[in-house]
N, C-alpha and C positions, 0 to 999 in steps of 0.2 A: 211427764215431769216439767212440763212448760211453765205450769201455774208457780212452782215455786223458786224456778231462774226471774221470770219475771216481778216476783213477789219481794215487796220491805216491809216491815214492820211501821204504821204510821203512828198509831199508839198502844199504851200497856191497855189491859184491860182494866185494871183498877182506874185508871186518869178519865175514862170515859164519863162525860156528862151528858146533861141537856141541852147545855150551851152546842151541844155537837148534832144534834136531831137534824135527820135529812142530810146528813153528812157521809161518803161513802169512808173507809174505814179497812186494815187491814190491820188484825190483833193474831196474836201466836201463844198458847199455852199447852198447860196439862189439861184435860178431860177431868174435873170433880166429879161432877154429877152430869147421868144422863136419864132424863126421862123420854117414853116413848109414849106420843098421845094418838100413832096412830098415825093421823095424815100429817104429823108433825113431831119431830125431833126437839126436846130443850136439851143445851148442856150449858151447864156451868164451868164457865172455860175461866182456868189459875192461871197466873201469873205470877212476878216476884211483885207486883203492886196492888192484886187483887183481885176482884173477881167480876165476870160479869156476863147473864145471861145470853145464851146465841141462839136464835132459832132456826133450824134446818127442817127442809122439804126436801124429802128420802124420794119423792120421784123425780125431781127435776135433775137429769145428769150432773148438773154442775156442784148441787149438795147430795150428790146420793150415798158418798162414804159415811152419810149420819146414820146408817143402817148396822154399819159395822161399828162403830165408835164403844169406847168401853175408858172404864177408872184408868186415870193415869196415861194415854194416848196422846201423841205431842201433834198437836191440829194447827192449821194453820187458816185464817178465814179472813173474807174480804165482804162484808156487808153494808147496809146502811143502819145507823143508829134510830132509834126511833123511841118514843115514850111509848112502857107500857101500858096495854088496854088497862081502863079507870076498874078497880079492884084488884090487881094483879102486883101492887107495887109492893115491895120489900122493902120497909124502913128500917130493916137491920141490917141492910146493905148498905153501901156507899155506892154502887151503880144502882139501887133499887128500882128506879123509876125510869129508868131507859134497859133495852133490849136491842143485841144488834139481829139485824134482818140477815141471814148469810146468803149471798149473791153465787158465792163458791168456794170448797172448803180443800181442803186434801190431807190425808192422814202424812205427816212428818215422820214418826214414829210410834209404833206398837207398843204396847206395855202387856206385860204377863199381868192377871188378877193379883193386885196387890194383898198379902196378907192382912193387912188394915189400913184401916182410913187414914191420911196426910195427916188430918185434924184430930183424929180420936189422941186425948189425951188419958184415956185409961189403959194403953195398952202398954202391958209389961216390961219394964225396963231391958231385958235379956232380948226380947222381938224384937224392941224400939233397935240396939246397938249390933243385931245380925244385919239388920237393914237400915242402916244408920243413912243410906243416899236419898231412901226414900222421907225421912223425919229432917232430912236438911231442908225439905219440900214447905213444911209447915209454915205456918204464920210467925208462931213464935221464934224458928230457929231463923227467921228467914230476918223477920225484925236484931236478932241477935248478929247475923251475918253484916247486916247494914249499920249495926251503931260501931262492932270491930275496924270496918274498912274506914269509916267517920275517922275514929281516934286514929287510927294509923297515920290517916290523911292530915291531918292535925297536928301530929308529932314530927311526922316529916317536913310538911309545910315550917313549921315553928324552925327546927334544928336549921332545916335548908338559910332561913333567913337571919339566921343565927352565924352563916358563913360554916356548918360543915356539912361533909362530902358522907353519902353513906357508898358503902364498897362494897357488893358481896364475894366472897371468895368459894369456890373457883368461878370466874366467870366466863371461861371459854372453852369447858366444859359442863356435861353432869356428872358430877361426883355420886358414886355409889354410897358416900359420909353424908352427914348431914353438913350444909352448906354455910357457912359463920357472916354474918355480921358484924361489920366493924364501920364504926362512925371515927372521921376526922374531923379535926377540925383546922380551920385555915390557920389559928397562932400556932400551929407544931412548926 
């Protein structure tokens, strides 16, 4: 467990560019996609910013957990970025054209086989709300996650500067109730 005392995040996986080639690199996600070529591991490592190619070598101790790696596994990897070999770029990526090299990886977290894909938006409402943790996962719900805390932040910013106080009650407890808001404002 050295590698992950040791270990910070220096960027999302979506923020990754070219401007960053040659660059060593520590990224954290879910496992999308894993392919197996053999003397070479690809995964498509999620994040909440995006995605982006990692390739692992299953014999060198340091990436050897890309043997075990599966859908939804929480990975942690420290590579160097690099542009993909010429034919191999994804322009319907936003990483398309770079690949992180992983240097050494280690499984964070296990995931059981998910019953469906993050992304499949065909599957039935009734699955989608039994495993509602895993659909919070998605692009879309994740985009919807990020415009909520925006407006929040926005409303409170505004009222803050506005001179009132929000309060929640109880706050020196957990209330078994659901918890009230109450906004003041300084002319009471």
């Amino acid at each position: 467990m050295k590698f992950v005392k040791d270990l910070k995040r220096t960027n999302y996986c979506g923020q990754l560019s070219s401007k960053l080639v040659g660059q060593r690199v520590v990224i954290m996600g879910w496992v999308d996609t894993r392919r197996d070529h053999g003397s070479l591991v690809f995964i498509d490592l999620r994040d909440r910013e995006g995605l982006v190619q990692v390739v692992l070598d299953p014999k060198k101790p340091e990436t050897s957990s890309a043997k075990d790696l599966r859908g939804e596994f929480v990975v942690a990897v420290e590579g160097i970025v690099r542009i993909r070999p010429e034919g191999m770029k994804n322009s319907k990526l936003g990483t398309g054209e770079i690949e992180v090299e992983a240097l050494r990886s280690e499984i964070l977290s296990e995931a059981a086989t998910p019953p469906f894909r993050v992304d499949d938006s065909s599957v039935n409402e009734s699955l989608r709300l039994r495993y509602r943790y895993l659909e919070l996962r998605s692009p879309r719900l994740q985009r919807h996650l990020v415009m909520r805390h925006q407006v929040a932040q926005l409303v409170r910013s505004f009222l803050s500067s506005q001179g009132f106080l929000e309060v929640e009650t109880p706050v020196l407890y957990k209330s078994t109730r659901k918890a009230h808001v109450i906004t003041l404002s300084h002319r009471v």
